[in-house]
VEXDOFI-833218 format. One line per field, with one value per residue (C-alpha): residue number from 0; residue in three letters; x, y, z. Coordinates in nm, 3 decimals, padded with zeros to 5 digits. Layout:
BEGIN
pos = NUM:... .
code = ALA:... .
xx = X:... .
yy = Y:... .
zz = Z:... .
***
This chain:
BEGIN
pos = 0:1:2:3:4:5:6:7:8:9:10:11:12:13:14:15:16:17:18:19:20:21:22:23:24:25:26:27:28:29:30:31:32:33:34:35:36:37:38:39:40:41:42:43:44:45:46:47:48:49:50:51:52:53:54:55:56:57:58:59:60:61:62:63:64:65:66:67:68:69:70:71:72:73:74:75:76:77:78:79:80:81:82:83:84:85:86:87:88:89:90:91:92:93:94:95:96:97:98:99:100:101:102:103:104:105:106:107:108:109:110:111:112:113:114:115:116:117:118:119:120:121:122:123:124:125:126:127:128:129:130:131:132:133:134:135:136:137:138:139:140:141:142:143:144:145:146:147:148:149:150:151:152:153:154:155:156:157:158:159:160:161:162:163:164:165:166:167:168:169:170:171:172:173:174:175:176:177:178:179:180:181:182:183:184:185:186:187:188:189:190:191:192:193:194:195:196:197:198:199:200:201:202:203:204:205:206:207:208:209:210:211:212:213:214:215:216:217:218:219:220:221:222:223:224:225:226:227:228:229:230:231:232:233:234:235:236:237:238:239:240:241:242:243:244:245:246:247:248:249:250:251:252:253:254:255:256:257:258:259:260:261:262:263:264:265 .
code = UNK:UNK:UNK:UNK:UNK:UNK:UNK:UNK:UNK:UNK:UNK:UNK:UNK:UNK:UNK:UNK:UNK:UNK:UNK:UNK:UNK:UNK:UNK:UNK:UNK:UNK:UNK:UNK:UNK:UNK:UNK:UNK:UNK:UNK:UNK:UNK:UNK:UNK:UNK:UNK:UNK:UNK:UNK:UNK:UNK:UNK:UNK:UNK:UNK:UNK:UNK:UNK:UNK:UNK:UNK:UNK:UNK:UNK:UNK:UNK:UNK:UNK:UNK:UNK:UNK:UNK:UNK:UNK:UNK:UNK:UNK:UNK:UNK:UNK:UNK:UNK:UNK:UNK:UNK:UNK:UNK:UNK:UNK:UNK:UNK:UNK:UNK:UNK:UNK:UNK:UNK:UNK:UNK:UNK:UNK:UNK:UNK:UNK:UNK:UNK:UNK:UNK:UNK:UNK:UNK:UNK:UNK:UNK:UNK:UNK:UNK:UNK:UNK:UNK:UNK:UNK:UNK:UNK:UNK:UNK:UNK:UNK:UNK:UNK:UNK:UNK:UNK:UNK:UNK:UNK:UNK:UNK:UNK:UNK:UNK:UNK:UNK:UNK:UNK:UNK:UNK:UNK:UNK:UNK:UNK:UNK:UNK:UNK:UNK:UNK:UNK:UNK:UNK:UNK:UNK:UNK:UNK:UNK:UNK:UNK:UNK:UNK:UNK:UNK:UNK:UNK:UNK:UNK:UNK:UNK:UNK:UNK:UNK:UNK:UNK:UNK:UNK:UNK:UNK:UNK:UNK:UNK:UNK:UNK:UNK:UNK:UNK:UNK:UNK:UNK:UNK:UNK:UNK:UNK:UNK:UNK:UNK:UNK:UNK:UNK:UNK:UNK:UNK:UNK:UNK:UNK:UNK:UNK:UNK:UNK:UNK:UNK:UNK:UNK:UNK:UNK:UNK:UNK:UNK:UNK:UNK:UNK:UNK:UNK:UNK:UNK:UNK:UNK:UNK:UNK:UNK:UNK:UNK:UNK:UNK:UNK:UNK:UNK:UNK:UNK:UNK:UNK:UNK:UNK:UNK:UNK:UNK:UNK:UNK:UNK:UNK:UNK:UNK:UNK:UNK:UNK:UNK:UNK:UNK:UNK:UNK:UNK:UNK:UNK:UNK:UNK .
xx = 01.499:01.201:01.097:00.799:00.929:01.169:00.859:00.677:00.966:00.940:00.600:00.523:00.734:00.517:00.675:00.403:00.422:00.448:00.779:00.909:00.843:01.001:01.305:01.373:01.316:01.587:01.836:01.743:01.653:01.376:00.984:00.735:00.526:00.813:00.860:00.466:00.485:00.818:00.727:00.788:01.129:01.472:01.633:01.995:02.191:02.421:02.145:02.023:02.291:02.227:01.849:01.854:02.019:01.808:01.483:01.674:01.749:01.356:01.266:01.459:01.280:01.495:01.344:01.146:01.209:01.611:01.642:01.468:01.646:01.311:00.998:00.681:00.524:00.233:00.267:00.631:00.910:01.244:01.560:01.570:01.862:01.937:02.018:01.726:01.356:01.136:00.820:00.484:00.165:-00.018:00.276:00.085:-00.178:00.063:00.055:-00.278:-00.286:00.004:-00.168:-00.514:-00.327:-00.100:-00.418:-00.613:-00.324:-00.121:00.184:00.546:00.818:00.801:01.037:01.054:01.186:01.334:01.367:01.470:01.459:01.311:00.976:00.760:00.971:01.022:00.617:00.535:00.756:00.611:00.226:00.257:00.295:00.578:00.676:01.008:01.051:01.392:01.462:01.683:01.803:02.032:02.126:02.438:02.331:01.980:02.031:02.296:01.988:01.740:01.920:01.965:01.578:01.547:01.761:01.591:01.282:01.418:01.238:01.284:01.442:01.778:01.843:02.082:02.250:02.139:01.877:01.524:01.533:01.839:02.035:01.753:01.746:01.830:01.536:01.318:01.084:01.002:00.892:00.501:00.492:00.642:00.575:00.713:00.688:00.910:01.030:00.729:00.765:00.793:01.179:01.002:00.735:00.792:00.805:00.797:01.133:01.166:01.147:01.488:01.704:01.541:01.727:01.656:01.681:01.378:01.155:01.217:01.136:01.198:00.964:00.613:00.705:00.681:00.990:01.027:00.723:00.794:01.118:00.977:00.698:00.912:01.220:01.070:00.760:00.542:00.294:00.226:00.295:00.115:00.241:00.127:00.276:00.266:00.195:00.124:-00.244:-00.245:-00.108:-00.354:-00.498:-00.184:-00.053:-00.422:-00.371:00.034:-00.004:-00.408:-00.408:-00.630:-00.619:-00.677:-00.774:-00.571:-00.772:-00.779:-00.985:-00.697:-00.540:-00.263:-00.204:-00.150:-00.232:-00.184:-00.266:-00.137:-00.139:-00.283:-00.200:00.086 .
yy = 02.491:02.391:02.044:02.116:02.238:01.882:01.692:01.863:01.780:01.411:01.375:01.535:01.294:01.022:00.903:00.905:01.197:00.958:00.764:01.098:01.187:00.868:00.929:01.271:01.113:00.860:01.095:01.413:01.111:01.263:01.117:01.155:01.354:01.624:01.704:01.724:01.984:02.191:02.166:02.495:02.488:02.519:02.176:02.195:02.221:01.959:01.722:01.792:01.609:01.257:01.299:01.333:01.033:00.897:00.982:00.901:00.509:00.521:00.640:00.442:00.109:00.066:-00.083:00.155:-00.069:-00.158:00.247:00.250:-00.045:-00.152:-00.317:-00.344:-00.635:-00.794:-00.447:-00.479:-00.330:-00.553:-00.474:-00.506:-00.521:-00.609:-00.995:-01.065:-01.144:-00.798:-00.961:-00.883:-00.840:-01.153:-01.340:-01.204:-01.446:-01.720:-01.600:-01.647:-01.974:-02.090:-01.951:-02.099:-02.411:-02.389:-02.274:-02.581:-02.800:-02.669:-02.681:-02.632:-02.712:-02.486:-02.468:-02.218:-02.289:-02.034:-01.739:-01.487:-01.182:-01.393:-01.181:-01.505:-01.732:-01.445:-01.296:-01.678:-01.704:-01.334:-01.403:-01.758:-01.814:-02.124:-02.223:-02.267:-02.151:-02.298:-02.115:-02.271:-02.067:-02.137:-01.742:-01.710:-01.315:-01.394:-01.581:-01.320:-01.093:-01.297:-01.370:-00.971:-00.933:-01.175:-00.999:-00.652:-00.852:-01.118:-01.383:-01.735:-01.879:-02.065:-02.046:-02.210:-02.219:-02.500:-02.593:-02.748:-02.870:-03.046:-02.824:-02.956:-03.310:-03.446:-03.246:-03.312:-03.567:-03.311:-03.070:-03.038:-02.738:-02.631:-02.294:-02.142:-01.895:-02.047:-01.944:-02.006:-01.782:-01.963:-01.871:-01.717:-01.456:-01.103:-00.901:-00.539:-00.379:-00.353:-00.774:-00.771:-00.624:-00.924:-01.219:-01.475:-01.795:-01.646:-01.609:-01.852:-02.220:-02.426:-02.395:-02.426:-02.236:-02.565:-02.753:-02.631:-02.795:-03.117:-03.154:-03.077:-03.341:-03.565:-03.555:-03.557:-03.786:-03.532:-03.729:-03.635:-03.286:-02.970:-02.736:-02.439:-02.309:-01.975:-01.985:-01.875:-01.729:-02.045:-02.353:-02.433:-02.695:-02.869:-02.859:-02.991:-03.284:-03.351:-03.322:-03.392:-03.051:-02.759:-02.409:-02.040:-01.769:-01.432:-01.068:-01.031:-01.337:-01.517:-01.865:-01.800:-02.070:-02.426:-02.624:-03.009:-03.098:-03.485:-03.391:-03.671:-03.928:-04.151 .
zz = -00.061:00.177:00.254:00.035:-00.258:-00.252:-00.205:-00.469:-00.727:-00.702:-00.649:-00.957:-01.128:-00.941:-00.614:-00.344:-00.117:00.210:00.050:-00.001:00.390:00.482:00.304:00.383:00.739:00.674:00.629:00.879:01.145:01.186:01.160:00.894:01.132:01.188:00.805:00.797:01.062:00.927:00.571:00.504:00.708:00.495:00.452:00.561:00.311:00.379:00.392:-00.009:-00.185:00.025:-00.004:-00.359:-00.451:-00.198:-00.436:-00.747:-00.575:-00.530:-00.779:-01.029:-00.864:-00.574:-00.246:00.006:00.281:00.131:00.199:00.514:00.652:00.817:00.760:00.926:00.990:01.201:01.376:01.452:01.285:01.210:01.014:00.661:00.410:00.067:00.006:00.240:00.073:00.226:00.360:00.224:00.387:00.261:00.483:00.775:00.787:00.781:01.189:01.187:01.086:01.280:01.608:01.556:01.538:01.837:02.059:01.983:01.990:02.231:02.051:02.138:01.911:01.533:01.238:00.988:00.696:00.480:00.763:00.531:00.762:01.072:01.090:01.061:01.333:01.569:01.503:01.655:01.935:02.056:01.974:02.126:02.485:02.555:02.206:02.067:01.759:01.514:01.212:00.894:00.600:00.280:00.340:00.631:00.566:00.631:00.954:01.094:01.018:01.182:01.439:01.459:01.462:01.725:02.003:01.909:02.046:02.264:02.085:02.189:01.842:01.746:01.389:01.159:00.802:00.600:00.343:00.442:00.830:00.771:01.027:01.278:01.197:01.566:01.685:01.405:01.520:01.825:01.549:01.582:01.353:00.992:00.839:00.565:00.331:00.025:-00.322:-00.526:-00.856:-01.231:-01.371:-01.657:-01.495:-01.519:-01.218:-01.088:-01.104:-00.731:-00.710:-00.933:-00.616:-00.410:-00.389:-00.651:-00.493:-00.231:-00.515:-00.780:-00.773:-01.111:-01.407:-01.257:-00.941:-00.724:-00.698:-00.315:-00.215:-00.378:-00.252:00.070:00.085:-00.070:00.191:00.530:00.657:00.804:01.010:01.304:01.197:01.093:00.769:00.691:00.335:00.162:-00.219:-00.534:-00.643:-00.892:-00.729:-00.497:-00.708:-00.753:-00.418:-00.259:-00.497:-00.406:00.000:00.040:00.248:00.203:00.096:00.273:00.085:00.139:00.275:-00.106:-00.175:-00.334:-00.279:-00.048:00.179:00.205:00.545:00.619:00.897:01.003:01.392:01.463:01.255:01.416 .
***
């Protein structure tokens, strides 16, 4: 059986024709641009079993990027696993924020809270000359992974097990800078099938979707501080109202992130 005819099989039943290059990738270690070019090339054989159930995982509404055991992001690729939130695209222009704001205030010190994979903590400490960049997470398997990400890049970031900043508290009033991209989906929304292999305590947050950012606002006294929050399409009202910040709009046009800014007030 050629790589085309395999192809052809699953992408009549709907899986895109580039997932189906990845995969067969995955297993033949090969890159999508080498099955483009053998297409017509035998598969081994001893390859067909593994990338079958490979397409069957996919195409039953597991993970691309669980498979892959990668995702890009911000032009950068980091390890990916299951047990560990995969980043989206919108998160992206949490960077942008967060760099606008260390240019014009020269910042040094940044906490991320909620690493998940790292790829927002370690993005920072690469796009930002002289910071130092402190990572928390209630996941030990998402800081080992992190903390994985971070040597594949040498990134200048420490990052510890705990919930909030409390694993940072002795260095929090050098903080200048808290990002984060928290659980922010209602218990009772329906989501795509591939969000129900993602962790659950990454995506959910209490009834309305906002218990993270109350407790967070709540615990610490953030003056003299900036954070910059990802969140939900529909809380931006809310969340202008609790922290007297403002909201960004995602590429899309949609609320996406929250920004306080109490850099100066001391």
């Amino acid at each position: 059986m050629t790589f085309s005819e395999i192809i052809k099989i699953y992408t009549e039943k709907g899986l895109p024709e580039r997932e189906a290059l990845l995969l067969i990738g995955k297993v033949i270690k090969q890159k999508k641009e080498y099955i483009i070019a053998h297409r017509y090339d035998e598969c081994p054989k001893e390859y067909l079993e593994y990338i079958f159930e490979l397409f069957e995982k996919r195409f039953n509404g597991y993970p691309l990027q669980y498979i892959l055991g990668e995702v890009e992001f911000y032009g950068r690729m980091f390890y990916i696993e299951e047990g560990v939130l995969i980043p989206r695209w919108e998160t992206e222009g949490l960077i942008d924020i967060c760099k606008e704001y260390v240019r014009r205030y020269d910042l040094k010190n940044i906490i991320d809270i909620g690493v998940g994979s790292g790829v927002i903590a370690i993005t920072i400490a690469l796009e930002c000359n002289n910071v130092r960049v402190y990572g928390t997470d209630i996941s030990e398997k998402a800081i080992a992974l992190s903390q994985r990400n971070a040597n594949r890049y040498g990134a200048n970031c420490t990052f510890k097990c705990g919930e909030f900043a409390e694993p940072f508290l002795d260095l929090f009033d050098t903080i200048q800078l808290i990002v984060s991209n928290p659980p922010y989906v209602r218990t009772d929304a329906k989501l795509q099938k591939e969000l129900n292999y993602e962790p659950r305590e990454a995506l959910f947050s209490g009834e309305d979707g906002l218990n993270f950012y109350r407790e967070l606002f709540k615990r610490y006294n953030l003056e003299g501080k900036i954070v910059v929050m990802e969140i939900g399409d529909d809380q931006g009202e809310y969340l202008k109202n609790l922290t007297g910040g403002h909201i960004l709009k995602d590429l899309s046009g949609k609320d996406r992130y929250l920004v306080v800014d109490k850099f100066w007030v001391v």
